[in-house]
Each structure stands twice: as C-alpha cells, then as structure tokens.
C-alpha positions, 0 to 999 in steps of 0.5 A: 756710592757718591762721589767720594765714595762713601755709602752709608750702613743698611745692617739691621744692627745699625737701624736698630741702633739709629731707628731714625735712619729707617725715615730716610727710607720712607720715601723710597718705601712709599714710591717703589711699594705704590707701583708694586702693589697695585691693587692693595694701595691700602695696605702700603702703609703697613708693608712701609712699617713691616720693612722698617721693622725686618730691616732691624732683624734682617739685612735687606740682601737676607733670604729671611727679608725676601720671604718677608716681602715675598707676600706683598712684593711677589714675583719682583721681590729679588728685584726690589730687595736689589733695588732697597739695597742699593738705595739704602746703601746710598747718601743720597735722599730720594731725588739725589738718588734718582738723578745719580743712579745708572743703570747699565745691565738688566738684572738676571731675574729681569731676563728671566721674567721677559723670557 
C-alpha cells in the first residue's frame, strides 16, 4: 500500500487482460527465485515464464499456484506466495518495494520451520 493508499490489481483476470503488467514482476521473480532455488540456477528463466503464465490462470494467494510452484520453491513456497502477493499488490517497482516494506510479525509457517 502506498501512501495514498492504492494497491494495484494481481487477479489473473487482470494479467491476462493487461499481459504487459506480468513485466513489472519480473524483476522481483528473478531476485526472490535466484535465492530459492539455489542449485537449478538454469532453470529461473523457465520458473519466471511458468508464474507469469499461473498467475493469468490462478490467483497468486490460490491452492492451485501453491501446487504449481511447490516443485521449484518447496518448503518456502507459502512464503514466497505471501511475499509475490504483497509485492504484486504494491505500486512500487522493485527498489521502491524494498526501501517501503516493514515487516513486523514472523509469518506462521516461518515459526514452524525454526521449530
């Protein structure tokens, strides 16, 4: 949410309707994916172009995106679909995200896998 605010929408109705939205995501896409999938840095580029083809089928908070990523993003993939959400959601690019966002609560899931 920015400071008037506005979010943006992230339903797949609206990427496949506005396709070129999905590059504002790319960016995000190749930072969050290179630090989780650490050993198959070859596959990225395909991972990028399977969420940017879900997310016109699925909404990114969707049971049927999760089972999609699950594969490439395993144990953390309830965590990254929070994290896309939220940045898919947001009017900022990528640097503007990164100097706005706060985070104040560890997520659930995050608890469970220090435990």
């Amino acid at each position: 949410i920015d400071s008037k605010n506005r979010v943006k929408e992230c339903s797949p109705h609206w990427y496949r309707n506005n396709p070129a939205q999905t590059h504002n995501l790319v960016p995000w896409l190749d930072r969050e994916l290179n630090a989780l999938i650490e050993f198959d840095v070859h596959l990225i580029p395909r991972v990028i172009n399977l969420v940017v083809e879900i997310i016109q089928l699925f909404g990114i908070q969707d049971e049927k995106f999760h089972d999609q990523m699950l594969r490439h993003t395993g144990e953390k993939t309830k965590h990254f679909q929070h994290e896309f959400y939220h940045f898919a959601r947001s009017t900022f690019d990528i640097m503007e995200y990164d100097l706005s966002v706060r985070y104040t609560d560890v997520c659930p899931w995050a608890q469970e896998l220090n435990r």
